[in-house]
Each structure stands twice: as structure tokens, then as C-alpha cells.
C-alpha positions in Angstrom: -5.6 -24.5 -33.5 -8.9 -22.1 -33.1 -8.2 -20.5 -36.3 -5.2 -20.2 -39.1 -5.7 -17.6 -42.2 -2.2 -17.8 -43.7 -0.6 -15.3 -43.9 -2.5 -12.8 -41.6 -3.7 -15.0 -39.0 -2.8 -17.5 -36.5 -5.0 -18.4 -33.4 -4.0 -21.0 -30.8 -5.7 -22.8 -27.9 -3.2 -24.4 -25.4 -5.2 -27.1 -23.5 -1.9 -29.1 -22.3 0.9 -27.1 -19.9 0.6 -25.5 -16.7 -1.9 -23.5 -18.0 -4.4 -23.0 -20.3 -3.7 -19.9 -22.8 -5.4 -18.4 -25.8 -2.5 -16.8 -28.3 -3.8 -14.9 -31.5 -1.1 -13.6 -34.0 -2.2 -10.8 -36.5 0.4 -10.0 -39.0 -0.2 -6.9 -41.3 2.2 -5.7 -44.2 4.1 -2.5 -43.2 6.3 -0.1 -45.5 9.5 -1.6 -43.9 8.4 -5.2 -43.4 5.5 -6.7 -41.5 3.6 -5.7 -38.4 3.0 -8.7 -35.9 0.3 -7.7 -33.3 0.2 -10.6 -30.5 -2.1 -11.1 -27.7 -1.7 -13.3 -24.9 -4.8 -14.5 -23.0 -4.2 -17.1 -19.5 -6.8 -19.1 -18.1 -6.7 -20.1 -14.4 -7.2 -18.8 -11.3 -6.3 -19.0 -7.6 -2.1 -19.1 -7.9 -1.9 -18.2 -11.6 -4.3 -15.2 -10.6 -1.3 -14.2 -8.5 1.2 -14.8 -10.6 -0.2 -13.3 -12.8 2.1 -9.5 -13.0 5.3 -12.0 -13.3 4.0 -14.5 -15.5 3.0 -10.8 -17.8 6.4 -9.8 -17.9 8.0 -13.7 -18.3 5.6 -14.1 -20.8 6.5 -10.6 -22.7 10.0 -11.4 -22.7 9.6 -15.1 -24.4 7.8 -13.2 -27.7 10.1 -10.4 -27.9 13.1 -13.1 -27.8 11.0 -15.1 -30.1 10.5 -12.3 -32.2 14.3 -11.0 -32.7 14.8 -15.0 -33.6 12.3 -14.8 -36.6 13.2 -11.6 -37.9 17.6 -13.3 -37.4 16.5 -15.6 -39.3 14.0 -14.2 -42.2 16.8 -11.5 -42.7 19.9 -14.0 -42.9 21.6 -11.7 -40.2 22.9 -12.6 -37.0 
């Protein structure tokens, strides 16, 4: 972990995996809830540099699914 400053902040190194990432999570309190801002930054090069507009989208997906999850199950709803 690069740096954790509950609950606002939460910034990951991945060293392990297929590929090195950096993953920073900003959360900010909102009139309706919270605002998550997430950023997504790959390491690599050579195949990953070309996979990279499919990993984007693959990658995009994951957090949006991983998002609806959290909110399921912070709201009791389903």
C-alpha cells in the first residue's frame, strides 16, 4: 500500500500479477452519497503497450461492476 488516509484515500502498488499497476481511490462526500474518483495507472511495455485499448475497457468494466457491488451492499438492496 503507497498510501491509506481513511476515509478519503486509498493508494495501491500491485507488484505481483501480470502486471504492475498503480490504483489510487479518492472518495469525497456528495449531497446524495459519496463521490469515488478512481485512476488506473499500468506499467509495462512491449505486449501490454498493445493491449493496452482492451485491457482500458476490461479494466473499466471490473470497477464499474465492483462499484454497483459496494454501493448493493452499503444500501442493503439487491
Amino acid at each position: 500500500m503507497a498510501a491509506h488516509d481513511p476515509p478519503r484515500l486509498l493508494d495501491m502498488v500491485s507488484v505481483a500479477g501480470p502486471m504492475p499497476m498503480h490504483v489510487t481511490c479518492a472518495f469525497d462526500p456528495h449531497p446524495s452519497g459519496t463521490t469515488a474518483r478512481i485512476r488506473v495507472q499500468g506499467g509495462g511495455g512491449g505486449f501490454y503497450r498493445m493491449a493496452a485499448p482492451l485491457m482500458a475497457r476490461q479494466v473499466r468494466t471490473s470497477i464499474g461492476r465492483d462499484l454497483r457491488d459496494l454501493e448493493l451492499r452499503l444500501t442493503g438492496t439487491k
